[in-house]
N, C-alpha and C positions, 0 to 999 in steps of 0.2 A: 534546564534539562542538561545532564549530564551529557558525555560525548559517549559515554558506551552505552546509553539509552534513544543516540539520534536516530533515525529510521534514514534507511540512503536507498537509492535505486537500483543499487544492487539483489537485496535483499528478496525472498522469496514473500509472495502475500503471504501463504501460514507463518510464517518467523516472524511477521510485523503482527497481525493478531495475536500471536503470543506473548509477542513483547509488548504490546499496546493494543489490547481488546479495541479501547475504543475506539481506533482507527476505522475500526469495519464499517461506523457511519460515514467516515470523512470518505470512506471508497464507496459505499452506496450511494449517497448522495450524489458521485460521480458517475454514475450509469454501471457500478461493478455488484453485480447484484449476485455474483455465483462463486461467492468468498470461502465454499468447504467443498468445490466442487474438486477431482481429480488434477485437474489444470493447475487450479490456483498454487496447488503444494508444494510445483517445481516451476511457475513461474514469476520471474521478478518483477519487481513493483515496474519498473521500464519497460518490462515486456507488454503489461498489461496496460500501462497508459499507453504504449505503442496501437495497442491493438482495439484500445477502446476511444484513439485521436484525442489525450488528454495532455496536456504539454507536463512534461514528467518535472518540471522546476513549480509550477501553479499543484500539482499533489505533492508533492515531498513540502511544500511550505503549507498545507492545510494539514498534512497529520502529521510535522512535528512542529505546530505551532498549538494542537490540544496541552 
């Protein structure tokens, strides 16, 4: 995987969907079931493993490791 393709924690959930559809299972399967909701489109992947108590280093190695 390229470096202008990695997914990082900064990044918003819509902007990783965009950039990698299939992530949206690697975050469902993590209990993030509400991936087109108003929320997700300005918050960041950290925000939301914050919020969902998912250690944001165990999801950024499951969706850019697809």
């Amino acid at each position: 995987m390229s470096e202008e393709t990695k997914i990082t924690k900064n990044m918003t959930i819509a902007e990783i969907i965009k950039i990698k559809p299939a992530s949206a299972a690697v975050l469902m399967s993590h209990g993030m079931h509400c991936l087109g909701c108003v929320i997700a489109q300005g918050e960041t992947l950290e925000q939301a493993a914050d919020v969902h108590g998912i250690p944001i280093e165990e999801l950024l190695k499951a969706i850019n490791e697809q």
